[in-house]
C-alpha positions in Angstrom: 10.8 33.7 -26.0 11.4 36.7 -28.2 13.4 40.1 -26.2 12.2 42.9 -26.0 15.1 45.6 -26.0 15.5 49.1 -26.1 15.9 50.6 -29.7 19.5 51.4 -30.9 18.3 54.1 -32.8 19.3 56.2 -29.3 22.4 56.4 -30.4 24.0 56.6 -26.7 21.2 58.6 -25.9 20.8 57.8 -21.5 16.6 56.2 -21.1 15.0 56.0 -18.3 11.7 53.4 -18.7 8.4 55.3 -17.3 5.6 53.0 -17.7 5.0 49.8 -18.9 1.7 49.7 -20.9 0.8 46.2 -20.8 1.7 44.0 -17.5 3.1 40.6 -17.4 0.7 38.1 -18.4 -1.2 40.5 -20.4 -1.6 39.3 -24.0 0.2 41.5 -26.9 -0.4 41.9 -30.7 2.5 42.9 -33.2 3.1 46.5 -33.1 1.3 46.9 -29.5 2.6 49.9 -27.1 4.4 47.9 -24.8 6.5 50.6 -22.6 7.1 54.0 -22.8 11.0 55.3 -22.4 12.2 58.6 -21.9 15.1 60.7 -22.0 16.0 64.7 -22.0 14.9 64.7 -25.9 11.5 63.2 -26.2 9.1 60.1 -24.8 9.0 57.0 -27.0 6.8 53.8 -27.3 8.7 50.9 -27.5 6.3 48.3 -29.2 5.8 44.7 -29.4 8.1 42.7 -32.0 6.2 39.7 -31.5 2.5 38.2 -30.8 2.0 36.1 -27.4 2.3 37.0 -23.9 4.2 39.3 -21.9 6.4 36.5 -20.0 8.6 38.8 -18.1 9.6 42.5 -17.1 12.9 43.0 -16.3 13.4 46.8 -16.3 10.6 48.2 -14.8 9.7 51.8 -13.7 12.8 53.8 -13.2 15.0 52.0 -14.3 18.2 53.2 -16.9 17.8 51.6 -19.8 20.7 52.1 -22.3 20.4 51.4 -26.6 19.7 47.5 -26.8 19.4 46.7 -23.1 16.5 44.1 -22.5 13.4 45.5 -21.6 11.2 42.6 -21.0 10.5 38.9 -23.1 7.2 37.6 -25.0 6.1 34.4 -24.8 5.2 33.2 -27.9 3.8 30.1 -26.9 0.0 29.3 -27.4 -0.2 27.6 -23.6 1.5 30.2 -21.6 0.2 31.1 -18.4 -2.2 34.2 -18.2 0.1 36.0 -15.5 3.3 34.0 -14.9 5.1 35.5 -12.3 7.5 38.2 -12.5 11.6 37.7 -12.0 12.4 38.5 -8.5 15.7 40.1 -10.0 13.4 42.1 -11.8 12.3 44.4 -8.6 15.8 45.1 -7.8 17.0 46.0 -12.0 13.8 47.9 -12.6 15.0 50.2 -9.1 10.9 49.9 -8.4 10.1 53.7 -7.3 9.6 53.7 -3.9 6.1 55.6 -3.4 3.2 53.3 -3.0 -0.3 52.8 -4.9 1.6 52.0 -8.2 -0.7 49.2 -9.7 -1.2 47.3 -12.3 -2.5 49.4 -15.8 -6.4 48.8 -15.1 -9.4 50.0 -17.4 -11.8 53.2 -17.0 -14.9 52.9 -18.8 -15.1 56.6 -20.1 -18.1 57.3 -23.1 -18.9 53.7 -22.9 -15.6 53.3 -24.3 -12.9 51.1 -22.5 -9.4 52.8 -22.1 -6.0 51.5 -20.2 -4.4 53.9 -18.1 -1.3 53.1 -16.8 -0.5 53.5 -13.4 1.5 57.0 -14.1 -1.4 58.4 -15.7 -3.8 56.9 -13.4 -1.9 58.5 -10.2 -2.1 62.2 -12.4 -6.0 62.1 -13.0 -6.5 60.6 -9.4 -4.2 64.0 -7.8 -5.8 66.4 -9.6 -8.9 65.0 -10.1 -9.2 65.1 -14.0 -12.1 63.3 -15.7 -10.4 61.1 -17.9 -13.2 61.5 -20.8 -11.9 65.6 -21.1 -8.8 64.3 -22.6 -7.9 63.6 -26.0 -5.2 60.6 -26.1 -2.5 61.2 -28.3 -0.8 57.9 -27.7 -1.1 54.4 -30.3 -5.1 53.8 -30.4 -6.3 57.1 -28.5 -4.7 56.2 -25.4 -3.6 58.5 -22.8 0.0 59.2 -22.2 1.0 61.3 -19.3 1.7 64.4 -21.7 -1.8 64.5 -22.0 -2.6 64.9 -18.9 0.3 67.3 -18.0 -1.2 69.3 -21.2 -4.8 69.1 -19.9 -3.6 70.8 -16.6 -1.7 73.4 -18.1 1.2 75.4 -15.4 0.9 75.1 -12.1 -1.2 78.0 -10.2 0.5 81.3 -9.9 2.7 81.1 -6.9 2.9 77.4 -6.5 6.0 75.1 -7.4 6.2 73.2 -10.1 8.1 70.0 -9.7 10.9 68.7 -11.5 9.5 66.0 -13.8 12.7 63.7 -15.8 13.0 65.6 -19.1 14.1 68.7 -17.0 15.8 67.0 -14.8 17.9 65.4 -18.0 17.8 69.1 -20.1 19.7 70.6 -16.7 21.8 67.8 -16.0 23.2 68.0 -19.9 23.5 71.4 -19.8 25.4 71.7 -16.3 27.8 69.0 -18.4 27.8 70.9 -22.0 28.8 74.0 -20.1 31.5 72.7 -17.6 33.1 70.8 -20.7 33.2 72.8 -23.6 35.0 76.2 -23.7 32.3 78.1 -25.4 32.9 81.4 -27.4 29.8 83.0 -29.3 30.5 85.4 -32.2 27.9 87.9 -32.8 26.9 89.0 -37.1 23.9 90.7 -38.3 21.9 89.9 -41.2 19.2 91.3 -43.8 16.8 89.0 -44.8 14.9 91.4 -47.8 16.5 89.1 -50.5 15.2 85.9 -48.1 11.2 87.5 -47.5 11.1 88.5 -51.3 11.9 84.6 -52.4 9.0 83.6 -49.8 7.1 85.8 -50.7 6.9 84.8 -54.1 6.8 81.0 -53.8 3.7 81.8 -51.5 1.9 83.5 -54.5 2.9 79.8 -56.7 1.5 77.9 -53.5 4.4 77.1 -51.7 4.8 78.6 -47.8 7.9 77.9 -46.7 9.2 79.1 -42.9 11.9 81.4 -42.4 13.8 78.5 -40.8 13.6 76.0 -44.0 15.8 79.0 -45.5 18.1 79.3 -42.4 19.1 75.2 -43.0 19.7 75.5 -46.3 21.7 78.5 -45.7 23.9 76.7 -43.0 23.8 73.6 -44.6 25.4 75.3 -47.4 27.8 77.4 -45.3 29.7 74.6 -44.0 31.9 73.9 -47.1 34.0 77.1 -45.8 34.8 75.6 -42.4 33.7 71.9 -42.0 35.0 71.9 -38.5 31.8 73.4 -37.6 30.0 70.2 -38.6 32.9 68.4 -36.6 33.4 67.3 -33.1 35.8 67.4 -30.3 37.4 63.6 -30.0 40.3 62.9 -27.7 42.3 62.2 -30.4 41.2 64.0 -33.5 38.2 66.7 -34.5 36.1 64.4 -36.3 33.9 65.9 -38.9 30.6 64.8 -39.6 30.1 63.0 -43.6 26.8 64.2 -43.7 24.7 67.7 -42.4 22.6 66.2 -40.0 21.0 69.7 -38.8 19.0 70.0 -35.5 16.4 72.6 -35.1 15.2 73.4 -31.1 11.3 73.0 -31.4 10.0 74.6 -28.0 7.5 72.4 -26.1 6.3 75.6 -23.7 6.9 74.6 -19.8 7.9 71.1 -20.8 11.0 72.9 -22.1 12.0 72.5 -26.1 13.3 69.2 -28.2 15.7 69.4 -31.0 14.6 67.1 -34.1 17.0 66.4 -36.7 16.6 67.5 -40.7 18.7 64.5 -41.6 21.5 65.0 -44.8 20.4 68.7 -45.2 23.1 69.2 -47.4 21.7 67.3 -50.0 18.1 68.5 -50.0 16.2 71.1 -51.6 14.9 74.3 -50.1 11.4 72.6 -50.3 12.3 69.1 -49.2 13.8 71.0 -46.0 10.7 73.0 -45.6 8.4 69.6 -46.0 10.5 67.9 -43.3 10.7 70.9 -40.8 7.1 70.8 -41.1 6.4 67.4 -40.3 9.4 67.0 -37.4 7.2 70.7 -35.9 3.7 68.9 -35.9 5.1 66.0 -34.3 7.3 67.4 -32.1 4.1 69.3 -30.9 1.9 66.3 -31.1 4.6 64.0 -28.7 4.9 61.9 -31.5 8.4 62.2 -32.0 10.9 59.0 -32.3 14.2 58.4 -31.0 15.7 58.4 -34.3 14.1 61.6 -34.9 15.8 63.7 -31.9 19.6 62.0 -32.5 22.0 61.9 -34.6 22.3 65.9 -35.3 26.1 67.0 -36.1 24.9 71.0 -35.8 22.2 73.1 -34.0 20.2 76.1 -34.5 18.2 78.2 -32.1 15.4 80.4 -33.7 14.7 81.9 -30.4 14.0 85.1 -32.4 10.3 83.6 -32.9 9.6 84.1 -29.0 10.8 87.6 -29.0 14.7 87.7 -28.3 16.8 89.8 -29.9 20.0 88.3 -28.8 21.0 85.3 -26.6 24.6 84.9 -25.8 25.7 82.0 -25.6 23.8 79.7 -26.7 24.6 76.1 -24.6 26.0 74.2 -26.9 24.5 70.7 -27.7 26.3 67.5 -26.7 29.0 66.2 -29.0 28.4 69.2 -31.2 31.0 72.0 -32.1 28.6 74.8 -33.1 25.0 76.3 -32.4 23.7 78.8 -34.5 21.5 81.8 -33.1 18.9 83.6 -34.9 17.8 86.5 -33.2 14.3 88.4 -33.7 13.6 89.2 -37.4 12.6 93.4 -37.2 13.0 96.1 -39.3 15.7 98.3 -38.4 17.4 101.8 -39.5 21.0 100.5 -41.4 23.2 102.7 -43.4 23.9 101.1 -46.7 25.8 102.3 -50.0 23.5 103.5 -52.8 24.9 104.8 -56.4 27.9 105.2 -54.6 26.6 107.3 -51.8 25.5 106.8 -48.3 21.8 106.0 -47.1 19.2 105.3 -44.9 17.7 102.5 -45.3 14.9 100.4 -43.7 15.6 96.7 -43.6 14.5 93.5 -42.2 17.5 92.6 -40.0 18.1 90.0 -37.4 21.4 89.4 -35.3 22.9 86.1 -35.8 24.9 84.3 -33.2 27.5 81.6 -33.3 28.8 79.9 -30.3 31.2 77.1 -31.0 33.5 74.7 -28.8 36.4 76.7 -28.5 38.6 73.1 -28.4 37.5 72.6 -31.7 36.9 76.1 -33.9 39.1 79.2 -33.9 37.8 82.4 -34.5 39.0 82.8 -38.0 37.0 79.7 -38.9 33.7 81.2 -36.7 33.8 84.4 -39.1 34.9 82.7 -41.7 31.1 81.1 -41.4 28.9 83.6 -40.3 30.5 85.5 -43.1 29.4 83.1 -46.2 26.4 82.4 -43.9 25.4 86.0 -44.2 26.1 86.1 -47.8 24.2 83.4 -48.4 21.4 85.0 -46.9 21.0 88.3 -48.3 22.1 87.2 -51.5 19.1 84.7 -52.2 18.4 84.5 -55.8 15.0 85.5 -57.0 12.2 83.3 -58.3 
């Protein structure tokens, strides 16, 4: 018998298991979506570690599953039953969800192709009536995850409700917590990004189109060596501080809220490498393709919630087990005053207010300004190409 457990890349991250894909009895291959998990931060397959036959379930739908709790087991055995039958424990650890019609996955012939829809996704289509065969599945083979059908139906009608589904449920829950246990205090600098848009500008003429927010990581990343508390923690018995700059960047996911994947060791990569992995953490993100080990593990935070259209957002909840969230505000071109051969002018600039809002238990203020300050610097001192 070979387990099936949840993967420790969560990191103390709380799942909750949402559908089993394949049902017990069903046959697996190696690498086969087995279960789907999912917590505030993203949706995950968990797959198959082993060939054989799904001998038992014993977390089913609903159920918390924590890192390395035991999801289910595989028979590897050549003359296992087709459908053993499941644990009776199994109905009480799984917390079964108490609405009826939740089946077995079964197949829809769509195309004259075969697909298996679990019984989440097969309740949504049912509901709303969605013809399975307008959806494009995004999950392991073309299959069709919930998010897909969510995505297909777009926001509910103007003036209905829209009901609380688990990642918001989670995303409030943390922040109710982040809020009630963390003083926070936000700090508020501006900065001109000319130097910045004149670098981008010309790596784009060599080929290379970087985002304004690979150059915001690099700039923090770098920042930190003036007050490593912001890369730190609040412990019961120490600040810890982080050995590497793990940075998270929020990624919004339009009504199903936003997700935070982490550029991991920033402070050792290139302003390219950043901007190769930003890209490929956005199109997953986007895509639902993300990994637990992908959203965990961040040691800092920054909100680009200029790109939507705000100016300023004060403060900024911080993210859990973090000392520090850094706020980028709308980039616009604004009248400033600046010194010219020694005289006063003005000056049109592309500025944007930058925020920090920090765990008051762990950072002072000296240390906050102390790192928008070098942060700033960094910024509109960029070096040309």
């Amino acid at each position: 018998m070979i387990d099936v457990r949840v993967p420790d890349e969560q990191e103390g991250t709380k799942a909750v298991v949402r559908t089993w894909l394949k049902q017990v009895g069903d046959a697996v291959a190696v690498n086969d979506p087995l279960v789907e998990l999912e917590t505030d931060k993203v949706t995950q397959e968990v797959p198959a570690p082993a060939a054989g036959v799904l001998a038992e379930i014993v977390l089913d739908t609903d159920a918390d599953a924590g890192p390395g709790a035991l999801l289910g087991r595989i028979s590897t055995d050549a003359q296992a039953s087709v459908r053993p039958e499941r644990r009776p424990e199994a109905e009480v650890e799984g917390r079964m969800a108490l609405e009826s019609g939740k089946r077995p996955s079964t197949s829809l012939r769509t195309n004259g192709a075969e697909e298996r829809l679990s019984p989440s996704v097969r309740r949504a289509l049912q509901q709303h009536g969605v013809d399975p065969a307008r959806i494009k599945g995004s999950g392991r083979g073309g299959r069709i995850t919930r998010e897909d059908v969510e995505n297909t139906l777009g926001t509910s009608p103007a003036g209905g409700d829209i009901a609380h589904d688990r990642m918001r449920l989670k995303i409030a829950e943390n922040m109710v917590r982040a809020v009630a246990e963390a003083p926070h205090v936000t700090a508020v600098f501006e900065a001109d990004f000319s130097a910045v848009a004149a670098h981008k500008a010309a790596l784009a003429e060599t080929g290379t189109k970087l985002s304004y927010t690979a150059y915001i990581v690099k700039a923090a990343a770098e920042a930190m060596v003036v007050a490593p508390a912001i890369n730190g923690r609040w412990e019961k018995d120490r600040i810890a501080i982080s050995p590497t700059i793990d940075i998270g960047v929020g990624t919004a996911l339009g009504e199903k809220g936003l997700v935070v994947p982490v550029v991991k060791d920033a402070g050792s990569l290139s302003l390219e490498q950043i901007g190769a992995a930003l890209d490929d953490l956005t199109r997953r993100a986007r895509e639902g393709k993300l990994t637990g080990g992908d959203v965990s593990g961040g040691s800092f935070t920054i909100s680009n919630h200029g790109v939507s259209g705000s100016l300023l957002a004060a403060p900024i909840i911080l993210h859990q087990g973090q000392a520090a969230i850094l706020g980028i505000g709308k980039l616009q071109k604004r009248v400033v005053v600046r010194e010219v051969d020694g005289d006063d002018a003005i000056v049109i600039l592309p500025m944007a207010y930058v925020t920090l809002t920090i765990d008051h238990r762990v950072i002072d203020g000296h240390q906050t300004n102390a790192w928008l300050s070098r942060f700033v610097e960094i910024i509109e001192s960029w070096p040309a190409v």
